[in-house]
GURO-732551 format. One record per residue (C-alpha): residue in three letters; x negated, y negated, z negated. Coordinates in steps of 0.05 Angstrom, whole numbers, plus 5000, padded with zeros to 4 digits. Example, Ala and Ser with C-alpha at 12.3 -4.5 7.8 and 13.67 -1.06 7.14 Angstrom:
BEGIN
R_rest_u_v_w
R_ALA_4754_5090_4844 $
R_SER_4727_5021_4857 $
This chain:
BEGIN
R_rest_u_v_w
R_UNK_3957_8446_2068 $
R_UNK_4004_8429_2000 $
R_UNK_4024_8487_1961 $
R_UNK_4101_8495_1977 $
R_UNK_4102_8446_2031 $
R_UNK_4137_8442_2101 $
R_UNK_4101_8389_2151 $
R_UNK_4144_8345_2185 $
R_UNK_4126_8358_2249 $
R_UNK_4097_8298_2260 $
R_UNK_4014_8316_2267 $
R_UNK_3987_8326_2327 $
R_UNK_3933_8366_2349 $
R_UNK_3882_8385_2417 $
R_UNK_3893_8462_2439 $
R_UNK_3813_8465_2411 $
R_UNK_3834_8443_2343 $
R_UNK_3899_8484_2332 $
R_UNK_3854_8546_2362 $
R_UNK_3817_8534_2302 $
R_UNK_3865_8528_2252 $
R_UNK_3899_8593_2277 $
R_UNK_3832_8624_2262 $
R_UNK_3816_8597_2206 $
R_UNK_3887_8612_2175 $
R_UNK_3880_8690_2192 $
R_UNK_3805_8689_2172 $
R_UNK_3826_8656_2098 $
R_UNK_3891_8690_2096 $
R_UNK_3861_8762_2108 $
R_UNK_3802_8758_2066 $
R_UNK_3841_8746_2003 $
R_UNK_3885_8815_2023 $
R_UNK_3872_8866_1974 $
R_UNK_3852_8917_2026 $
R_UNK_3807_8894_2078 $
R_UNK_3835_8866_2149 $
R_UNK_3770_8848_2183 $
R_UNK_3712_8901_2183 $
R_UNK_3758_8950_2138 $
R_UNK_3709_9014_2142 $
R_UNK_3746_9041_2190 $
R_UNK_3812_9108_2194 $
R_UNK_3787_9173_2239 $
R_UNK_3839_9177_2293 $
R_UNK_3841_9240_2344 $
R_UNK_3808_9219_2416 $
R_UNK_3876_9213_2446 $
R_UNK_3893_9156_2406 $
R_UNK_3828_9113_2402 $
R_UNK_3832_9084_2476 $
R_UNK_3836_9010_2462 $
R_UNK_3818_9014_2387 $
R_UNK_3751_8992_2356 $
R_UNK_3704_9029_2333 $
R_UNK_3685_9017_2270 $
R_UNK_3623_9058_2258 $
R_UNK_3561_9070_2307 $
R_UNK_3572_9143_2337 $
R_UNK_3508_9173_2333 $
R_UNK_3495_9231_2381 $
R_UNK_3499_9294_2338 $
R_UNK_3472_9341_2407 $
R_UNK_3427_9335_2468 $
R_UNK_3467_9312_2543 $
R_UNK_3465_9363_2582 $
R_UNK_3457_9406_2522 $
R_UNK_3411_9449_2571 $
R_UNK_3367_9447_2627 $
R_UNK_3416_9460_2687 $
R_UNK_3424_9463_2764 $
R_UNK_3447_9397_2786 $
R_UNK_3474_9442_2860 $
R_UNK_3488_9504_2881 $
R_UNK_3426_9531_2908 $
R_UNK_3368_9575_2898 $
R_UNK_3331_9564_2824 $
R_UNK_3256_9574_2827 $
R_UNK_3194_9560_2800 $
R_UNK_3142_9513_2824 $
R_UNK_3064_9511_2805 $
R_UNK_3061_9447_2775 $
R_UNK_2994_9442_2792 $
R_UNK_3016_9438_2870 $
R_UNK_3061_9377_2854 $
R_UNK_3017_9330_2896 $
R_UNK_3006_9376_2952 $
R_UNK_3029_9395_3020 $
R_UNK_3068_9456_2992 $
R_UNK_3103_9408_2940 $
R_UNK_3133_9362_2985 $
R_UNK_3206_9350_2960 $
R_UNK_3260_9401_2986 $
R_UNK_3310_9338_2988 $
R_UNK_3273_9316_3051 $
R_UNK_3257_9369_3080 $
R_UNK_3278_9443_3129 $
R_UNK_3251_9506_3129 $
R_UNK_3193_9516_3185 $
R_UNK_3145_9574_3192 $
R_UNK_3092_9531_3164 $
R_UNK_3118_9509_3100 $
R_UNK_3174_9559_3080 $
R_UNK_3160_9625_3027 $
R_UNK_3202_9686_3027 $
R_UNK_3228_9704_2963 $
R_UNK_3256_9771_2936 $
R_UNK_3328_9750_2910 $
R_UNK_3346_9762_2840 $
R_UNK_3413_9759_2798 $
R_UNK_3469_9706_2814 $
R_UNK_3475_9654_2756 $
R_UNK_3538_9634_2734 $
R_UNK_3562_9572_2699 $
R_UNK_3569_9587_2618 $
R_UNK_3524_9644_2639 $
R_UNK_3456_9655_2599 $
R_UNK_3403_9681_2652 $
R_UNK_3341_9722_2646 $
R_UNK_3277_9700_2656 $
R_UNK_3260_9687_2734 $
R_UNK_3209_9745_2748 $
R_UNK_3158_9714_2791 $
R_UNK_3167_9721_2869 $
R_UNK_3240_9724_2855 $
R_UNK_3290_9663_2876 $
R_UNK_3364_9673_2843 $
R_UNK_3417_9638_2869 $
R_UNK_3440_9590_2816 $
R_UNK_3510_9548_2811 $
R_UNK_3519_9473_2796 $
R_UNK_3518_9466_2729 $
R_UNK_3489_9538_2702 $
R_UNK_3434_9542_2658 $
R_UNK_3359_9541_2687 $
R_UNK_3324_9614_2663 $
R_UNK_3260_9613_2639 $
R_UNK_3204_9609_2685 $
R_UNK_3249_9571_2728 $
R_UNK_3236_9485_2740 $
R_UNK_3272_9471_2817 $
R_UNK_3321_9480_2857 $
R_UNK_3336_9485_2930 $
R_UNK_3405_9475_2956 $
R_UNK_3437_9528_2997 $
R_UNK_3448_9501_3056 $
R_UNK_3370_9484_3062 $
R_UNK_3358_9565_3056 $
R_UNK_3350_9614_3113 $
R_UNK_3403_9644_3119 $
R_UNK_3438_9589_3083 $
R_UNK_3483_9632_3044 $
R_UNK_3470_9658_2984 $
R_UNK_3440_9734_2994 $
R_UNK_3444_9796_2966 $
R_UNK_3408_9815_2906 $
R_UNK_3343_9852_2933 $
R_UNK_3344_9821_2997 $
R_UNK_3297_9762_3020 $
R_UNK_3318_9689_3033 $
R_UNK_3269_9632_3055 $
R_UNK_3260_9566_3018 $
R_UNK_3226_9499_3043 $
R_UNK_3171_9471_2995 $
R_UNK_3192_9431_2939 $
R_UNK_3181_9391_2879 $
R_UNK_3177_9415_2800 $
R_UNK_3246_9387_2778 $
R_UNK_3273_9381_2845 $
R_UNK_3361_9389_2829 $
R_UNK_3348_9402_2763 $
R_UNK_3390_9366_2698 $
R_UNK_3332_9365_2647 $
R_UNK_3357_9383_2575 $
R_UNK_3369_9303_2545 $
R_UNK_3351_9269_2600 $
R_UNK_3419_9232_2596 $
R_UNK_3432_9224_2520 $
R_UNK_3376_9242_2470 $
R_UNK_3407_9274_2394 $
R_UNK_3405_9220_2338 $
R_UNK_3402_9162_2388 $
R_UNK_3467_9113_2384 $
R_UNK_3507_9117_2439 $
R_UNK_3564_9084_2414 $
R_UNK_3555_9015_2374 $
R_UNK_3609_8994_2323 $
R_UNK_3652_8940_2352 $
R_UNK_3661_8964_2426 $
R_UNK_3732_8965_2447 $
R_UNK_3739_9042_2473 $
R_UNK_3753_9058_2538 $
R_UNK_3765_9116_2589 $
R_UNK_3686_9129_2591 $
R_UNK_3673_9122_2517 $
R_UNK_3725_9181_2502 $
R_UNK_3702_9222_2552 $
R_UNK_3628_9214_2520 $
R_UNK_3656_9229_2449 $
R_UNK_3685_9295_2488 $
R_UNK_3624_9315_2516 $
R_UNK_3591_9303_2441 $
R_UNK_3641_9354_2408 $
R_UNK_3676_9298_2379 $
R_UNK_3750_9308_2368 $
R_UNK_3758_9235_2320 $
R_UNK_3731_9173_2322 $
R_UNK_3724_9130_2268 $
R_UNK_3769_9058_2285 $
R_UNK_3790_8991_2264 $
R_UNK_3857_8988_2239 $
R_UNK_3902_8950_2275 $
R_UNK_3936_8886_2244 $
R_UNK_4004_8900_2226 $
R_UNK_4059_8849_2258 $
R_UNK_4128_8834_2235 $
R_UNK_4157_8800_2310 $
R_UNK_4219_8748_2299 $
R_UNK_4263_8727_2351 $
R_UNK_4315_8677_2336 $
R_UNK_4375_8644_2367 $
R_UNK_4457_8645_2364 $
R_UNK_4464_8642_2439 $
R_UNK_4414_8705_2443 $
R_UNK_4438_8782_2454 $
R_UNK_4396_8841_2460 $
R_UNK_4393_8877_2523 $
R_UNK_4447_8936_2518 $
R_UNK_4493_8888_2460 $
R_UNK_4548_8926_2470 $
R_UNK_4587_8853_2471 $
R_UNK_4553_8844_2538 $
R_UNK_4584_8913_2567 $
R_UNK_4632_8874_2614 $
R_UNK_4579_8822_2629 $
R_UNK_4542_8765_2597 $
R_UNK_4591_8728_2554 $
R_UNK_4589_8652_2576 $
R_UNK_4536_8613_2551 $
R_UNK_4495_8670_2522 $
R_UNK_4430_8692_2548 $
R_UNK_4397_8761_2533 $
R_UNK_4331_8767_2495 $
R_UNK_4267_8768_2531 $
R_UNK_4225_8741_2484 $
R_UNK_4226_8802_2438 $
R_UNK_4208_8848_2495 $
R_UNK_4155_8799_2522 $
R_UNK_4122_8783_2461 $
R_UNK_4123_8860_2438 $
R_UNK_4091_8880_2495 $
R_UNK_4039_8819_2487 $
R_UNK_4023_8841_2415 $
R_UNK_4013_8904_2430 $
R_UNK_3972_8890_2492 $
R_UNK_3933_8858_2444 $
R_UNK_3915_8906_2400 $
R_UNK_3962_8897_2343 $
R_UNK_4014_8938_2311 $
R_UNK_4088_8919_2315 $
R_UNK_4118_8941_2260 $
R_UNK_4182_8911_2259 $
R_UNK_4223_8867_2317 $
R_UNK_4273_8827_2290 $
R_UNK_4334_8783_2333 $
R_UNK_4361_8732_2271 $
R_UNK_4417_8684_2282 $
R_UNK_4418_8609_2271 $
R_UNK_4433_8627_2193 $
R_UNK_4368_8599_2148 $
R_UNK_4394_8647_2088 $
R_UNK_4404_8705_2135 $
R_UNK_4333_8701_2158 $
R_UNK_4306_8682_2088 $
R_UNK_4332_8747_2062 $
R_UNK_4296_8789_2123 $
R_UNK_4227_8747_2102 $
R_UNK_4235_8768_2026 $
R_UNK_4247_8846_2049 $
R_UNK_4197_8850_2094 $
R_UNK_4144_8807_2075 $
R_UNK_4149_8845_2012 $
R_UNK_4080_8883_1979 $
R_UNK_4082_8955_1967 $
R_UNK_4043_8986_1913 $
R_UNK_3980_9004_1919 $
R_UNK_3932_9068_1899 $
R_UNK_3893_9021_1848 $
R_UNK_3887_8961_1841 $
R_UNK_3936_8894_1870 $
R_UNK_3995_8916_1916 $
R_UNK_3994_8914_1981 $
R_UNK_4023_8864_2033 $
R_UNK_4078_8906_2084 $
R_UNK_4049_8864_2136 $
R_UNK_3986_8826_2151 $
R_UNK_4025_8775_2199 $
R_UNK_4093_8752_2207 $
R_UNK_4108_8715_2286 $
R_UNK_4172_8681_2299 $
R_UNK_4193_8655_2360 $
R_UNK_4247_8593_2368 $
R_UNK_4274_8551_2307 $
R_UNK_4219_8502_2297 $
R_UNK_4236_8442_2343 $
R_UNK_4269_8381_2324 $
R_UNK_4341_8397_2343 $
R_UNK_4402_8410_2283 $
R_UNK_4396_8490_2279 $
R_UNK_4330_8504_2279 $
R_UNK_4329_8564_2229 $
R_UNK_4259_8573_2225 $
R_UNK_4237_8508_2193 $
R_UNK_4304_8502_2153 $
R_UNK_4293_8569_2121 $
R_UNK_4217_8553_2110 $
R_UNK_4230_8481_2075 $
R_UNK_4282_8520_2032 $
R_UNK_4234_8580_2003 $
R_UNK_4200_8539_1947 $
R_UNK_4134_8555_1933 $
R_UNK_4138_8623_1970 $
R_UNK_4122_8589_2045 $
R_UNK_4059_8539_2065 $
R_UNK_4083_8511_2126 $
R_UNK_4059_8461_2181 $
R_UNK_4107_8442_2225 $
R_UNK_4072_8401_2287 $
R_UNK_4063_8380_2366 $
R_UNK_3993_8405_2398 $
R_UNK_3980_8367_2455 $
R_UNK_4007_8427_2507 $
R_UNK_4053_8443_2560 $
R_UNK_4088_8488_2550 $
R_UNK_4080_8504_2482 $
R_UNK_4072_8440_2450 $
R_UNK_4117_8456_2379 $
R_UNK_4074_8499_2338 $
R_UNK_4085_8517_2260 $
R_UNK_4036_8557_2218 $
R_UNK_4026_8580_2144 $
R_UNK_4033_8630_2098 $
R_UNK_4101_8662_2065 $
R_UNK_4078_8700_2003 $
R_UNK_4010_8701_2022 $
R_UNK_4021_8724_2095 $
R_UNK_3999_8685_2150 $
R_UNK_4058_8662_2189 $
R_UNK_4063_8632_2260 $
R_UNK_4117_8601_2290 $
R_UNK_4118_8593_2364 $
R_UNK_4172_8556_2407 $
R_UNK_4230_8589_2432 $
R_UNK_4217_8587_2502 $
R_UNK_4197_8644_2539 $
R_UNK_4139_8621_2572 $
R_UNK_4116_8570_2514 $
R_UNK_4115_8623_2468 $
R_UNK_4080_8676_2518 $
R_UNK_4026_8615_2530 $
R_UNK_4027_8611_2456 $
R_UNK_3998_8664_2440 $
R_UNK_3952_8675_2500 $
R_UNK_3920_8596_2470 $
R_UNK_3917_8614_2399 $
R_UNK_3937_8678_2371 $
R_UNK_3896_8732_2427 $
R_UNK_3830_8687_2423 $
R_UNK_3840_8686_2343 $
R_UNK_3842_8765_2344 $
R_UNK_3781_8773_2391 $
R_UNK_3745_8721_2344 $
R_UNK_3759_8759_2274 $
R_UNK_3776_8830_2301 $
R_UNK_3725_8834_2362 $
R_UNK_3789_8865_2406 $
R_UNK_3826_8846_2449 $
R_UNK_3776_8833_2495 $
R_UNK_3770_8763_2516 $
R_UNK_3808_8744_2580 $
R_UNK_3757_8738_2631 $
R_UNK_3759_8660_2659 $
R_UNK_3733_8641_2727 $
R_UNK_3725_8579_2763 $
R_UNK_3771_8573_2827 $
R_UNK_3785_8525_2881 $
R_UNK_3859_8496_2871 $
R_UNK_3899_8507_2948 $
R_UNK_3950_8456_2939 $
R_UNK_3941_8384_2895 $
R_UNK_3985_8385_2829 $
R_UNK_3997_8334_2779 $
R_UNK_3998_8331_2699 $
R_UNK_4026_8283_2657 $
R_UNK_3965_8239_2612 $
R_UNK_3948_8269_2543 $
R_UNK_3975_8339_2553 $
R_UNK_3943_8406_2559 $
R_UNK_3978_8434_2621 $
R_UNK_3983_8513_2631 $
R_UNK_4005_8537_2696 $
R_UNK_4023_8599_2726 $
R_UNK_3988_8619_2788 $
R_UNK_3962_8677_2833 $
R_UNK_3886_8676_2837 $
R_UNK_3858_8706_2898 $
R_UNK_3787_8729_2883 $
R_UNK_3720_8721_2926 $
R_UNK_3720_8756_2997 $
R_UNK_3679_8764_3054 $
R_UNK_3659_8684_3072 $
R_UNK_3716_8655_3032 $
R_UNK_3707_8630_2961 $
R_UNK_3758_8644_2900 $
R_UNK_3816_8612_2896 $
R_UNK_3883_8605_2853 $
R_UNK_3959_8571_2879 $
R_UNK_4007_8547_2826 $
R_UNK_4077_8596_2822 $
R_UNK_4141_8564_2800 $
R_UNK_4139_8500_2759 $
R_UNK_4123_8470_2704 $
R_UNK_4194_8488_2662 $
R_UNK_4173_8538_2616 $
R_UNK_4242_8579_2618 $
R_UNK_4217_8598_2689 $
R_UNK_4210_8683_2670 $
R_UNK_4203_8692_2746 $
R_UNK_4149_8648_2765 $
R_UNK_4114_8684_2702 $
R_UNK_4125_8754_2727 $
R_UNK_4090_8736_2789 $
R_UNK_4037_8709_2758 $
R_UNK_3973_8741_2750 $
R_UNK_3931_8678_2721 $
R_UNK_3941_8623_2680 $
R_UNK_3912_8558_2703 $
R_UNK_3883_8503_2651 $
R_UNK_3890_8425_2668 $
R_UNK_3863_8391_2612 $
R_UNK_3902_8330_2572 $
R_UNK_3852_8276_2602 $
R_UNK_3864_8302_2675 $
R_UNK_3926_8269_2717 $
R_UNK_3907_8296_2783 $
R_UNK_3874_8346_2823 $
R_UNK_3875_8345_2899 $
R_UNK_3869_8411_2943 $
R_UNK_3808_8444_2931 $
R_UNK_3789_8426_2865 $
R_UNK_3751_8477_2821 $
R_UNK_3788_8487_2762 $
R_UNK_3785_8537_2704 $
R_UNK_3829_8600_2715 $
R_UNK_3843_8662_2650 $
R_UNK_3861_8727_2692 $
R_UNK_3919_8767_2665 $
């Protein structure tokens, strides 16, 4: 790309090739921050905030799990000749009652509590244990209540019958789950529900993280008020629409992982949103060393067709050497005008103004760029579905539609059906949408019950 230049808008490009340059604009972009983007070390964060984040170091199990031998019911703990594990009077209590022939009376001892520490099991003696408690010494089954006679838990002193069993019959063995100093945790998982409720159980209160990249949002447009303008208290004013794209797009970023740190609504006025670019896309000093960019990505959305106000590209081509702009077509409906670059050293992308090109936008280019660099969000998983109706595309162009995917039942294979059309103002066919189906550029038709490819949302 020419240093100081603004494209013309008149390359064109597959959705596989301007994937790629998205990519490889953040990938060269980042690495010559001062401060890492990709694989930055990492920031501790409490538990409460890492759901969603990626981990940026191995977690390494600093304790056993269970951290001691315990009851795994409530029931009678015991102990059980190992020697006799192969024999009649070993058989396991799971599968089996107590009978005269192969039941033992035992002398009851002391009822052990969970977070209790018990004594060691004098021999002959059976204490009634609770799910969870620690094993005592001298100790290595147990047999759940309800298989006792009387099936209650007794008296201490008084006698209770137990069917034979096992050695370790309902019994958590210290580590048998996660073993100290093993990884349970690799760097570069995307934390979930279960991977915060392991830390937990390890005693950890932080996590080490990725940070997220930082976004500066754009929306742009003269015929565009915010939701709650108070110039739209007595109704819309004719001919002005209010602004979804900011709340869509938000909510995408941050779906995807990213920060939002600023969302902007600019008027058709190139200066006007100029002088927003040179205060926010600013650099703030740093500890040592080079400053700091305030933002690792600037996205705008409208202003970069070929129409007469399109403030995007007319404040771009006016910022000297400051901006590195392409201004092009990709071979996509929607979301076939695409600009990208840098503005002082920031990657910039500039999707169209349309709700759901610029929502397609960056489900094509920017999420799968993220993933790729960042290793979150996670990928949206595609499947291959039979099409219920016959739909056409127009030759050349990569067609994204929105649909409702139906997944595999009993005797009937997936399936997807197309919702609203192909207009991409259509907010309400996207809202019922819970897929996105791809027609590629060299495909025309499809008639009912053709397998194409399907991203679940």
């Amino acid at each position: 790309m020419p240093g100081g230049a603004c494209g013309k808008g008149t390359m064109h490009r597959s959705v596989a090739e301007h994937q790629e340059a998205v990519t490889e604009l953040l990938r060269r972009s980042w690495a010559g921050f001062p401060s890492p983007v990709m694989d930055d070390g990492g920031t501790p964060v409490p538990l409460s905030l890492a759901r969603g984040r990626v981990l940026a170091q191995d977690l390494v199990a600093g304790m056993d799990l269970p951290p001691f031998t315990n009851s795994q019911m409530d029931g009678y703990a015991m102990w059980v000749d190992p020697a006799l594990a192969g024999s009649e009077r070993a058989r396991p209590a799971q599968s089996e009652s107590v009978d005269s022939g192969k039941s033992t009376s035992y002398v009851v001892g002391e009822t052990i509590a969970a977070g209790a520490v018990p004594r060691e099991l004098p021999p002959g003696t059976a204490a009634p244990i609770m799910t969870g408690a620690m094993l005592p010494a001298r100790a290595n089954a147990v047999v759940p209540v309800e298989r006792a006679v009387p099936a209650l838990f007794a008296e201490a002193g008084a006698t209770v019958e137990l069917p034979a069993t096992a050695p370790d019959a309902f019994v958590r063995a210290q580590g048998s789950d996660v073993q100290r100093g093993s990884t349970v945790i690799a760097a570069g998982t995307i934390l979930n529900a279960a991977h915060l409720g392991l830390a937990a159980a390890l005693g950890c209160t932080e996590l080490v993280v990725r940070r997220r990249v930082r976004v500066l949002l754009l929306t742009t447009g003269d015929e565009v008020l915010a939701p709650g303008d108070p110039a739209a208290a007595n109704g819309l004013p004719p001919g002005m629409i209010f602004d979804a794209n900011g709340a869509l797009l938000r909510a995408a970023l941050e779906e995807s992982g990213v920060e939002v740190l600023h969302s902007h609504m600019v008027r058709d006025e190139p200066s006007a949103l100029l002088r927003l670019l040179e205060s926010r896309v600013g650099h703030a000093p740093a500890h040592s060393g080079a400053p700091e960019p305030t933002c690792d990505l600037v996205v705008s959305v409208g202003g970069i067709s070929a129409g007469a106000f399109e403030v995007v590209r007319q404040a771009l081509g006016s910022a000297g050497k400051h901006a590195e702009m392409e201004f092009l077509h990709v071979a996509l409906q929607p979301g076939g005008p695409q600009g990208l670059g840098t503005f002082r050293g920031v990657p910039f992308l500039a999707f169209p103004g349309n709700p759901v090109s610029s929502y397609v936008s960056l489900e094509l280019f920017l999420r799968p760029a993220l993933s790729a660099l960042l290793g979150a969000p996670t990928p949206r998983h595609r499947v291959v579905a039979a099409l219920e109706h016959p739909l056409t595309s127009p030759l050349g162009k990569h067609q994204i539609r929105r649909g409702v995917y139906s997944g595999p039942e009993f005797e009937s294979a997936p399936s997807v059906h197309e919702v609203g059309g192909t207009s991409s103002h259509l907010l309400g066919s996207l809202g019922r949408a819970n897929a996105l189906i791809q027609v590629p550029a060299g495909v025309t038709a499809l008639q009912a019950g053709a397998k194409v490819e399907v991203w679940l949302l």
